[in-house]
DSSP file (Angstrom, degrees, kcal/mol; ACC not computed):
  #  RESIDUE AA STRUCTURE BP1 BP2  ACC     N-H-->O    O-->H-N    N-H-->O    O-->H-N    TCO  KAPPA ALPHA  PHI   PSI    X-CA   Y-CA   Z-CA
    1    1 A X              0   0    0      0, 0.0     2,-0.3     0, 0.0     3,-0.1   0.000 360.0 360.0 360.0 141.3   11.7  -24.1    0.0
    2    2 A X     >  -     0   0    0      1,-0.1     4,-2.7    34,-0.1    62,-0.1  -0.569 360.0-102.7 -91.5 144.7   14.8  -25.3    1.6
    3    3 A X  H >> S+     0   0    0     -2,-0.3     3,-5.1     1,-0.2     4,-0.9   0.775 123.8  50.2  -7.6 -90.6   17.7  -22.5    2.7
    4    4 A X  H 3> S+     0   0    0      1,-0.3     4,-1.4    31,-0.2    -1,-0.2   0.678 103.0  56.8 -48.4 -35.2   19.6  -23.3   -0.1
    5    5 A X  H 3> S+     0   0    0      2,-0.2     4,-2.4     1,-0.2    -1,-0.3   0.892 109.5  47.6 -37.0 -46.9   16.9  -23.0   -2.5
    6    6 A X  H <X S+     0   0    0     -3,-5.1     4,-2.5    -4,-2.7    -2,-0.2   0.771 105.1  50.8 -77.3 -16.5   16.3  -19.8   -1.6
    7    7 A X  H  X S+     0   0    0     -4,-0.9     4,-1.1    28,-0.2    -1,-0.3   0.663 111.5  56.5 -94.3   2.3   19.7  -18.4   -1.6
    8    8 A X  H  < S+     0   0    0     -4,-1.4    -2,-0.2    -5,-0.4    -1,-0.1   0.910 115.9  37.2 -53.7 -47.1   19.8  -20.0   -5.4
    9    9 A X  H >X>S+     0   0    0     -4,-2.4     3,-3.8     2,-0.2     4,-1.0   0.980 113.3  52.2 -63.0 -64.9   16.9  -18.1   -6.2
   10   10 A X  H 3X5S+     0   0    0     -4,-2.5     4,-0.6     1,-0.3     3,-0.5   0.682 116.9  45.2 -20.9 -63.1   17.7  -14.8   -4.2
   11   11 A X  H 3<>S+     0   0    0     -4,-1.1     5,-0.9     1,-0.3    -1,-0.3   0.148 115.1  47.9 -83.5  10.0   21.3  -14.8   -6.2
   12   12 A X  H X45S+     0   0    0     -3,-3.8     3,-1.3     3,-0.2    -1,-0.3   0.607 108.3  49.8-129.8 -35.1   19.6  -15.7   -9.6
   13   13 A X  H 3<5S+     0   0    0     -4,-1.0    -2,-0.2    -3,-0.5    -3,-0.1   0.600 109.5  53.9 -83.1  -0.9   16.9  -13.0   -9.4
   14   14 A X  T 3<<S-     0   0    0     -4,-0.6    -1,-0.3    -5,-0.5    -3,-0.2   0.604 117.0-118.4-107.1   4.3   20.1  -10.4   -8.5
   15   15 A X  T < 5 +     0   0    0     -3,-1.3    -3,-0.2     0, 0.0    -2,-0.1   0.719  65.2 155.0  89.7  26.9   21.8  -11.9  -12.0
   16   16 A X      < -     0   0    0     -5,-0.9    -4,-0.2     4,-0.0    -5,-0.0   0.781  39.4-150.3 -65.7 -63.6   24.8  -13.2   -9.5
   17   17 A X     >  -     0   0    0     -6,-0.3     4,-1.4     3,-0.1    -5,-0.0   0.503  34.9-103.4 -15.5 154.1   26.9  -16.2  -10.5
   18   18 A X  H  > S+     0   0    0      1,-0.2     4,-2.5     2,-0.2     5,-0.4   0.872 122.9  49.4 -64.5 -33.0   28.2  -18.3   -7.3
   19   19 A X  H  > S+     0   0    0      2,-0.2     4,-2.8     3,-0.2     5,-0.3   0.973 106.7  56.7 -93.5 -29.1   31.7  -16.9   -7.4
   20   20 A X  H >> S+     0   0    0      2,-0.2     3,-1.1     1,-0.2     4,-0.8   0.869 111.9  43.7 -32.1 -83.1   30.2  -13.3   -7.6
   21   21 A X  H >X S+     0   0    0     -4,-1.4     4,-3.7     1,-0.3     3,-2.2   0.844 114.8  47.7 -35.8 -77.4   28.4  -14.1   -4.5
   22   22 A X  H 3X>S+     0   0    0     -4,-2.5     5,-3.8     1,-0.3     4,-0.8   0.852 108.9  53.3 -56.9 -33.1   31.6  -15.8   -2.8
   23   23 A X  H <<5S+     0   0    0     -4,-2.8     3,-0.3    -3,-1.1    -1,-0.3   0.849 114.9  45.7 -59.0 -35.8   34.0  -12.8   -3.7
   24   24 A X  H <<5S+     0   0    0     -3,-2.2    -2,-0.2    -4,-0.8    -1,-0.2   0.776 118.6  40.2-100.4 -49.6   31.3  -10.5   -2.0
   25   25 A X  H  <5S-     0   0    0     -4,-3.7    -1,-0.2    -5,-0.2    -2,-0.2   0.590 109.0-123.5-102.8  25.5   31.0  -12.6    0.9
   26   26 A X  T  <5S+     0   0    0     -4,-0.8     2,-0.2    -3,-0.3    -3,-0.2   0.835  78.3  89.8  59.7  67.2   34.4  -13.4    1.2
   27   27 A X  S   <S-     0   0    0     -5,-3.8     2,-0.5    -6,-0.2    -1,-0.2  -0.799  77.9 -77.1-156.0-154.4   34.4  -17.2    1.1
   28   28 A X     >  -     0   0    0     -2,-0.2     4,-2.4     1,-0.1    -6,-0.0  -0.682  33.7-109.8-113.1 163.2   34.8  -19.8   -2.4
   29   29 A X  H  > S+     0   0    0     -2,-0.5     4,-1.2     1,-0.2    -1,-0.1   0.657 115.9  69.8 -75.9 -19.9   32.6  -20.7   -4.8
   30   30 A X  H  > S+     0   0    0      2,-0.2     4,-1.5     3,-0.1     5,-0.3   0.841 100.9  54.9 -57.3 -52.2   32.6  -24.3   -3.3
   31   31 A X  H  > S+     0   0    0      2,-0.2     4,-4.8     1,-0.2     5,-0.4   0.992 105.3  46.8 -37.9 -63.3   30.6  -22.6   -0.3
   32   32 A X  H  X S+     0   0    0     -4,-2.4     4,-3.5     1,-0.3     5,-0.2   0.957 110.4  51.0 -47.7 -50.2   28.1  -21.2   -2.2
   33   33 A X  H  X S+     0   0    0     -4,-1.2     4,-1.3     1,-0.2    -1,-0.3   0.771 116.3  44.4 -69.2 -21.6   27.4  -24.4   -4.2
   34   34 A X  H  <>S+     0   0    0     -4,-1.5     5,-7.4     1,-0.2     6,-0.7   0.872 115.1  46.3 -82.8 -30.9   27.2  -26.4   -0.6
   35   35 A X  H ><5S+     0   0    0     -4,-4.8     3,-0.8    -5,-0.3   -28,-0.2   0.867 111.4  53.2 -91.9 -21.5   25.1  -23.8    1.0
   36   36 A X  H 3<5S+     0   0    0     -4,-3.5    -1,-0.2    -5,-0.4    -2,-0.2   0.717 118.5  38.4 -76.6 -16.7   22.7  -23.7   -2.4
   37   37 A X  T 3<5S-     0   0    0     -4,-1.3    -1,-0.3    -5,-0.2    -2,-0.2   0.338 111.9-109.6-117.1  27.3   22.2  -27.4   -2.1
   38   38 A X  T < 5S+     0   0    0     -3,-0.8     3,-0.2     2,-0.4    -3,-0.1   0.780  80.0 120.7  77.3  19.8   21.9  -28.3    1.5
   39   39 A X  S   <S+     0   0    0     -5,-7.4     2,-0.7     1,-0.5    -4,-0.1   0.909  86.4  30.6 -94.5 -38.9   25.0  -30.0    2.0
   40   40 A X        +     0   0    0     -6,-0.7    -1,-0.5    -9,-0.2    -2,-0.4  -0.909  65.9 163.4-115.0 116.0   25.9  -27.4    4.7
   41   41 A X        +     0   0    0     -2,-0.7     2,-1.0    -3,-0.2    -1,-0.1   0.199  54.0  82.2-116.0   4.4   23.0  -26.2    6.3
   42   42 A X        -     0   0    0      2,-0.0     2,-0.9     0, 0.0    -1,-0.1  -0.492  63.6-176.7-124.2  93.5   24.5  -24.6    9.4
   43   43 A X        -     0   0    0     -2,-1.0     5,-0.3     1,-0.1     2,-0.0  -0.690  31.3-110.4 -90.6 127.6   25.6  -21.3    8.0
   44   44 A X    >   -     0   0    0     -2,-0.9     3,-4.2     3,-0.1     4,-0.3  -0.161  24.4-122.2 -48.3 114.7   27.4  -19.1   10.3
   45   45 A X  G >> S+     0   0    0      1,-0.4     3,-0.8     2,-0.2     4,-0.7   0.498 117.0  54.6   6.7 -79.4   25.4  -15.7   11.6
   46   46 A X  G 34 S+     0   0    0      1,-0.3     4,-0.4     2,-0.2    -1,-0.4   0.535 111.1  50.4 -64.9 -24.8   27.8  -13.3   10.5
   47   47 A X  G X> S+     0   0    0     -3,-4.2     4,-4.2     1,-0.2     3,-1.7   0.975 113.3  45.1 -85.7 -59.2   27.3  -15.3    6.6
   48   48 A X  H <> S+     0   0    0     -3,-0.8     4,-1.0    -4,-0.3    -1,-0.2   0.422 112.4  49.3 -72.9 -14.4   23.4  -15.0    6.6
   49   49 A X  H 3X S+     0   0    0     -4,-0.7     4,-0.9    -3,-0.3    -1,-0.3   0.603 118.1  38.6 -81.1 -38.7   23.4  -11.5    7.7
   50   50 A X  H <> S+     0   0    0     -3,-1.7     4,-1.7    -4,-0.4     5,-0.3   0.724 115.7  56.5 -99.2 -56.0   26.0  -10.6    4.9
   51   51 A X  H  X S+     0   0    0     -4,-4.2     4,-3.8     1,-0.2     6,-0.2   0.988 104.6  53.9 -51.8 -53.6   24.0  -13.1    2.5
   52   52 A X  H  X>S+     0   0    0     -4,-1.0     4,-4.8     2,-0.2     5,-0.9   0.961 108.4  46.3 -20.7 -89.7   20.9  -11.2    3.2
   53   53 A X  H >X5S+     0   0    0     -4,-0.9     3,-9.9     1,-0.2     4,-0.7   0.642 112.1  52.6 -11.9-106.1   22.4   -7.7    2.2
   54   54 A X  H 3<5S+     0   0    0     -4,-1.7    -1,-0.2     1,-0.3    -2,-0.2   0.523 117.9  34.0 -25.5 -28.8   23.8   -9.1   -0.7
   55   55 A X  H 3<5S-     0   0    0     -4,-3.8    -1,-0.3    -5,-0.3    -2,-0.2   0.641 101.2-127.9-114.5   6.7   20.8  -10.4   -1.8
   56   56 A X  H <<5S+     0   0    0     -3,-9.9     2,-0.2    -4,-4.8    -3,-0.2   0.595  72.8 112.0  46.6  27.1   18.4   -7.8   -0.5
   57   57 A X  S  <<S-     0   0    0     -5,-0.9    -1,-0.4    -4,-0.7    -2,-0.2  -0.627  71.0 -96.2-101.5-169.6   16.2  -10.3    1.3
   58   58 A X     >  -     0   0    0     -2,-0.2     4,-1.3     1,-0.1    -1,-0.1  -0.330  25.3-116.1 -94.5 176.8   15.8  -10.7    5.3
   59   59 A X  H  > S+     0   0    0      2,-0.2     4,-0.9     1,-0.1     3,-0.5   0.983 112.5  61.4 -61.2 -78.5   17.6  -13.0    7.5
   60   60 A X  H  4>S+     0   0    0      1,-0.3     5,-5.1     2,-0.2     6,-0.4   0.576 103.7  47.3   1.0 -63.4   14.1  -14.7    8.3
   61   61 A X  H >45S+     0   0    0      4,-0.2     3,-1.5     3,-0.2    -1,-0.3   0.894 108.5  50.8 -81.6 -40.6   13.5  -15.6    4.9
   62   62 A X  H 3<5S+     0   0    0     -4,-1.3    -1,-0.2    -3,-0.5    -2,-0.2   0.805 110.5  52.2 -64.0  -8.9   16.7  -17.2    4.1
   63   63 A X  T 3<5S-     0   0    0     -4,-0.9    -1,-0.2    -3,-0.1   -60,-0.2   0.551 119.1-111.4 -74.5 -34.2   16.5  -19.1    7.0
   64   64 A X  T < 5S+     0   0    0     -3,-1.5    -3,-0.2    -4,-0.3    -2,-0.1   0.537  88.3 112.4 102.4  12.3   12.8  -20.5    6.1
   65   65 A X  S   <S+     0   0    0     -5,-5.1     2,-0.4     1,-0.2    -4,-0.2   0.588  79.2   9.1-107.0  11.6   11.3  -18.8    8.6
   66   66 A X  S    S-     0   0    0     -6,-0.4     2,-0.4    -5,-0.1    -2,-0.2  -0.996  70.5-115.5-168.8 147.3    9.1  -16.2    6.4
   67   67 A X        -     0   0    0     -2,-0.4     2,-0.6    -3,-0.1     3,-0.1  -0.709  10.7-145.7 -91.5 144.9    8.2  -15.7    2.7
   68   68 A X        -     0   0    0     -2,-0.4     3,-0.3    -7,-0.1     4,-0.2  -0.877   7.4-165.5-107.5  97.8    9.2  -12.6    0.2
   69   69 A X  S    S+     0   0    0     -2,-0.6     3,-0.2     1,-0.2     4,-0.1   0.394  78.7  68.8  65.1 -33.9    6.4  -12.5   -1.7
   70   70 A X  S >  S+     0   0    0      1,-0.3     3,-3.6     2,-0.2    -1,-0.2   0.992  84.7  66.7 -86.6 -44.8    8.7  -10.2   -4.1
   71   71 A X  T 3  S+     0   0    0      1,-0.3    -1,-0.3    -3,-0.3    -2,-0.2   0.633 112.2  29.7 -35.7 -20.5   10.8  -12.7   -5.0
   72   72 A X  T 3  S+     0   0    0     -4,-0.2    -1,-0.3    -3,-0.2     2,-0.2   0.206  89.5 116.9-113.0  -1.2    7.7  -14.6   -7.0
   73   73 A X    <   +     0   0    0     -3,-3.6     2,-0.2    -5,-0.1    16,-0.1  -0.723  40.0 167.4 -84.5 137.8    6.0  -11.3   -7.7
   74   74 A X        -     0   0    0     14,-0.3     3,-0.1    -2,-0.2    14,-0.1  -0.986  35.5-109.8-135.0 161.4    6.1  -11.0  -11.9
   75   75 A X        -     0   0    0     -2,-0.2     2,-0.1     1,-0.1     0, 0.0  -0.539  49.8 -81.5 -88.8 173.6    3.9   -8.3  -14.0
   76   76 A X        -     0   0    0      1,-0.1     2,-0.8    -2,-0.1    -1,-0.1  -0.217  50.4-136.6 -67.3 131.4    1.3   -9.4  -15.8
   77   77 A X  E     -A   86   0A   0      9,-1.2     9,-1.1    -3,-0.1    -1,-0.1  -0.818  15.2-126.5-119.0  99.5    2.5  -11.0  -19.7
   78   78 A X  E     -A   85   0A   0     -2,-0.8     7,-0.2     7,-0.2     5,-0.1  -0.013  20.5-126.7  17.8  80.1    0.7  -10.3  -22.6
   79   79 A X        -     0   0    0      5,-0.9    -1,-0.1     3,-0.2     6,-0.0  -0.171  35.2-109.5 -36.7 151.5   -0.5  -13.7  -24.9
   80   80 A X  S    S+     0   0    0      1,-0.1    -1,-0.2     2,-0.0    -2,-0.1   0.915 123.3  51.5 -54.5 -54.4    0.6  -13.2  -28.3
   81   81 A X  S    S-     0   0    0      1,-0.2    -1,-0.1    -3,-0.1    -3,-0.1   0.933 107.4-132.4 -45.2 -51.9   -3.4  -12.7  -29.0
   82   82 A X  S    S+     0   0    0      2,-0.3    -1,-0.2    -5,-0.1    -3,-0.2   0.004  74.6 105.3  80.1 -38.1   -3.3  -10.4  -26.4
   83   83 A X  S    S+     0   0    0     -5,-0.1     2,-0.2     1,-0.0    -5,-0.0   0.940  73.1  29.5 -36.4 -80.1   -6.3  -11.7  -24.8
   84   84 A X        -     0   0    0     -6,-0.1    -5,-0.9    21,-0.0     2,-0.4  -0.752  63.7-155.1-116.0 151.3   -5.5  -13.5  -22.0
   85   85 A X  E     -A   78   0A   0     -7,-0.2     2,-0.2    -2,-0.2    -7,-0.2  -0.909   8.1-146.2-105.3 142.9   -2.4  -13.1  -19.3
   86   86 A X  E     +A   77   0A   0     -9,-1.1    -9,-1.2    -2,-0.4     2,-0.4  -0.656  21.7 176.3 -94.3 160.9   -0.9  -15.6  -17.0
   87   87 A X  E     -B  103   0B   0     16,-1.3    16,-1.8    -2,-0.2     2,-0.1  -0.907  30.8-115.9 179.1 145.9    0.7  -14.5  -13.1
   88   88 A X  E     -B  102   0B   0     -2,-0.4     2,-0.3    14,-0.2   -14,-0.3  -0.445  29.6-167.8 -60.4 152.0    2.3  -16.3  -10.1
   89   89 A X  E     -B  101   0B   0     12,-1.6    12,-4.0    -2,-0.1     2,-0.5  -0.839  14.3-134.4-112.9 145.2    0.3  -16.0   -7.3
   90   90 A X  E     -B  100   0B   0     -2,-0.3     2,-0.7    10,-0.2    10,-0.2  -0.710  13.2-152.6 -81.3 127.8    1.7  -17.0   -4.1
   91   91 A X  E     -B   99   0B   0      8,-1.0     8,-0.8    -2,-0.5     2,-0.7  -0.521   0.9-158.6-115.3  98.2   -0.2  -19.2   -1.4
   92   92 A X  E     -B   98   0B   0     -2,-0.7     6,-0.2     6,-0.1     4,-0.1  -0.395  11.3-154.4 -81.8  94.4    0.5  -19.1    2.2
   93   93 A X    >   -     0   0    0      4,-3.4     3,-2.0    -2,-0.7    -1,-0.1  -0.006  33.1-114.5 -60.0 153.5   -0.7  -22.4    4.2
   94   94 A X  T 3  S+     0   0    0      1,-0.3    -1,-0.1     2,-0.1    -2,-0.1   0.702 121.0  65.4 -47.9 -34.0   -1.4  -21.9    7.5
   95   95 A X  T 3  S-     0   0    0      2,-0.0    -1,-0.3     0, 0.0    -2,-0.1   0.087 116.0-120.8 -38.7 -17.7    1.8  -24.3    8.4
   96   96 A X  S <  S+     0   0    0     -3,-2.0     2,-0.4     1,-0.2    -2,-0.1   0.684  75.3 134.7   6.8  50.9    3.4  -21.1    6.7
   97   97 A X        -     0   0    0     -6,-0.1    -4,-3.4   -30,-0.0     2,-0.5  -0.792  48.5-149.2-104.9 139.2    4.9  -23.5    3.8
   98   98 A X  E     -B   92   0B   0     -2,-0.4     2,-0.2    -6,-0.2    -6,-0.1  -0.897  13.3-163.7-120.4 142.1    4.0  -21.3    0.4
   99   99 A X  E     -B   91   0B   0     -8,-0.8    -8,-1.0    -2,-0.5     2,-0.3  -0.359  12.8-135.6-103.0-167.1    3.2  -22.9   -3.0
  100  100 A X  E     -B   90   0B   0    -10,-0.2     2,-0.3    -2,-0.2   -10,-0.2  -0.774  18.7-172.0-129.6 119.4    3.2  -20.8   -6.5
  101  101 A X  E     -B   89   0B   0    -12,-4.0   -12,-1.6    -2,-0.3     2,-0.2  -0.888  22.6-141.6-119.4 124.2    0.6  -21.2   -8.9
  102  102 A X  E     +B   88   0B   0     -2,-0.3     2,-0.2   -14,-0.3   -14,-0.2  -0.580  32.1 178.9 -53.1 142.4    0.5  -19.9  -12.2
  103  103 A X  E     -B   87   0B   0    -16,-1.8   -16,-1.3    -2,-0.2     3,-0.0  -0.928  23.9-119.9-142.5 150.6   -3.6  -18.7  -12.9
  104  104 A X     >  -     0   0    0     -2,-0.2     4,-1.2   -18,-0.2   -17,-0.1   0.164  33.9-101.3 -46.2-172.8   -5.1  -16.9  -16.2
  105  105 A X  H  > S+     0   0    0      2,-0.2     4,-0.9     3,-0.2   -19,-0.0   0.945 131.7  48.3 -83.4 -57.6   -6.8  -13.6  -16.3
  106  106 A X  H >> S+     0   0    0      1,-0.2     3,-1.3     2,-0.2     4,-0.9   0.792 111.5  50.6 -52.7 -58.8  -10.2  -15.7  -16.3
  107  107 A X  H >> S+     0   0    0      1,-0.3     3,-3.0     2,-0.2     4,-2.5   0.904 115.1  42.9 -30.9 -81.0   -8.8  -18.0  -13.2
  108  108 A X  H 3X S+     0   0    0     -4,-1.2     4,-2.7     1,-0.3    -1,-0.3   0.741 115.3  46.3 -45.8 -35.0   -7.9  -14.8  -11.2
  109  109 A X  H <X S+     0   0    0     -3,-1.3     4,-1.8    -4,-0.9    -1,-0.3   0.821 116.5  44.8 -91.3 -16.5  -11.2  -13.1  -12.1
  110  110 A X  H <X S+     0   0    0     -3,-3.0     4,-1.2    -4,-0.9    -2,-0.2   0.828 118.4  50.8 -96.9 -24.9  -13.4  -17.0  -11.1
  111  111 A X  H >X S+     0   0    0     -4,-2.5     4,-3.6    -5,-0.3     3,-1.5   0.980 111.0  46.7 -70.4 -59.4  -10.9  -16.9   -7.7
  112  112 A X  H 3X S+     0   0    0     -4,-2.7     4,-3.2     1,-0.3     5,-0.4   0.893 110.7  47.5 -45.7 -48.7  -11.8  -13.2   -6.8
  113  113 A X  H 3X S+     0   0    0     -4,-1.8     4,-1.6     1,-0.3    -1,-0.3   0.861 111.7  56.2 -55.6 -38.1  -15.5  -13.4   -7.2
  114  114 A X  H <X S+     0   0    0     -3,-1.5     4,-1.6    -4,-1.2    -1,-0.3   0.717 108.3  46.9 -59.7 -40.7  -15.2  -16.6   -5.1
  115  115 A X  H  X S+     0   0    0     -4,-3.6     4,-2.7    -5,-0.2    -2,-0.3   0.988 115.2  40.0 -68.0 -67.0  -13.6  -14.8   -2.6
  116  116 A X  H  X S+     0   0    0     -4,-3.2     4,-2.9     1,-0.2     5,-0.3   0.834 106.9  64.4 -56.4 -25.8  -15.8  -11.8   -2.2
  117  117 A X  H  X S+     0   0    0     -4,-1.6     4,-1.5    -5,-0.4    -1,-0.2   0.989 111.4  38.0 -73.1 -52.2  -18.7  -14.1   -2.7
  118  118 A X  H >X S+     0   0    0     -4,-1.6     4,-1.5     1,-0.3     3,-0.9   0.940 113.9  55.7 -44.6 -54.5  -17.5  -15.7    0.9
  119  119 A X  H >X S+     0   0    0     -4,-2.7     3,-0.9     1,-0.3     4,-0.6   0.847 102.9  54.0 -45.6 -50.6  -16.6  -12.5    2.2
  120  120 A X  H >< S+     0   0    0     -4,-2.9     3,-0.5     1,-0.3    -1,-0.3   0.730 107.1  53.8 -59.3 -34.9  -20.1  -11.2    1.6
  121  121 A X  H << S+     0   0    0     -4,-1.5    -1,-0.3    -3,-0.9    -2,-0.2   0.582 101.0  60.3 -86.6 -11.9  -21.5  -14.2    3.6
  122  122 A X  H <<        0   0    0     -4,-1.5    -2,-0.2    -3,-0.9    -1,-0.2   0.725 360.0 360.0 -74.3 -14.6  -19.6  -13.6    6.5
  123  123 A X    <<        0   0    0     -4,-0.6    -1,-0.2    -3,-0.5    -2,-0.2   0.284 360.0 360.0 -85.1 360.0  -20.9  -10.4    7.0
């Protein structure tokens, strides 16, 4: 994810609109839009420090240099059957670039087992 991707998300998972955001951090709604697409990528300290707050991530992560994990975290949703549920999981490459993968219940349960199964041979 680029900066500005992330302060798009950050500010859409806090129900913001861009000039909310610029009234708060005391700049225009032209800002916001620059700094959410990457036309101005060298955003001043004092902004990203401010943004942060405001958007109750770290510096770090708006920066790229770290993931929030809560930002992608959603609870589990129901099917209409009932049956089965879908959920994000996040996946952190070694490179620390992270994907997000939707999985079923079934998918999560065929990952885990696959996982302990390793863990169990490593011991």
């Amino acid at each position: 994810m680029t900066i500005g991707s992330r302060i798009k998300a950050a500010r859409l998972k806090k129900g913001l609109s861009q000039e909310t955001l610029a009234n708060a951090l005391g700049t225009t709604k032209q800002a916001i839009y620059k700094y959410e697409n990457d036309i101005v990528t060298n955003i001043p300290t004092d902004k990203v420090e401010t943004l942060s707050r405001l958007l109750d991530v770290t510096p770090s992560y708006l920066m790229g240099w770290e993931i929030d994990l809560q930002l992608f975290a959603e609870k589990e949703k129901p099917s209409p059957e009932g049956e089965s549920f879908e959920e994000d999981v996040v996946i952190v490459h070694r490179d620390g670039k992270a994907i997000v993968r939707r999985y079923t219940k079934e998918q999560l349960d065929a990952i885990e087992a696959i996982l302990n199964q390793i863990g169990d041979s490593e011991s």
